[in-house]
N, C-alpha and C positions, 0 to 999 in steps of 0.2 A: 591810882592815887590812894596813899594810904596818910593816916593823920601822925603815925610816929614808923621813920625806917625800921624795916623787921633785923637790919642785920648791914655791916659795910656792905660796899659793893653795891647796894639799892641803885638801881638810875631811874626810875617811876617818877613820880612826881609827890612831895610830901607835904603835908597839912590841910587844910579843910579845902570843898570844893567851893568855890563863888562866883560870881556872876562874871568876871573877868575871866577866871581862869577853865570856864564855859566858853568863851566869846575866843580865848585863846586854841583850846584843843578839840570843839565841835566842830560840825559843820552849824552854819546859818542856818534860821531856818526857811526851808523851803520844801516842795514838793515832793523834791527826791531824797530828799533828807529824813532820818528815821535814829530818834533816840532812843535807847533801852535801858528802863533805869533798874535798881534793884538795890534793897538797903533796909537797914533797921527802920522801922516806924517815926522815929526823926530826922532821917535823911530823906525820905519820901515827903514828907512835912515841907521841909525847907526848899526841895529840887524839883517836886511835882505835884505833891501831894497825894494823899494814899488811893490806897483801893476802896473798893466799896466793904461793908460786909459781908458780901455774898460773892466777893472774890473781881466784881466787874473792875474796869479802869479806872471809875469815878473820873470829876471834871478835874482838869488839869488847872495848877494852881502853881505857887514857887516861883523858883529862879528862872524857870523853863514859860513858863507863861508869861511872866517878865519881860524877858525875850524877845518875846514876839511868837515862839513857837504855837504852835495849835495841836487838839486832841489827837488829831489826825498823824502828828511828825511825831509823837511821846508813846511809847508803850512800857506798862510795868508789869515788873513779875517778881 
């Protein structure tokens, strides 16, 4: 998912991520289920929310907490 096509030809998917278009190309969440997010400091903000200072996962917040997801189905890096 990028927010502007890099070039024709793009087939990804283009403009911001949101809670549908989560609900479209994740999995649910569940047990087996394992999201991995990674992003500027305002995509983390809005999708999970950040890390700690000291690098840990901190608690899970965003669109992904929204969800339903849990700390447990979310990993950042």
């Amino acid at each position: 998912m990028v927010d502007t096509a890099p070039a024709s030809g793009w087939t990804g998917g283009v403009g911001f991520i949101t809670k549908d278009k989560i609900k479209e190309h994740l999995p649910g969440p569940s047990d087996d289920a394992l999201i991995f997010v990674c992003g500027p400091p305002g995509f983390y903000n809005v999708i999970s929310g950040g890390k700690t200072p000291d690098y840990k996962q901190g608690p899970l917040t965003g669109y992904l907490k929204e969800l339903g997801y849990n700390e447990s189905q979310v990993f950042k890096f």
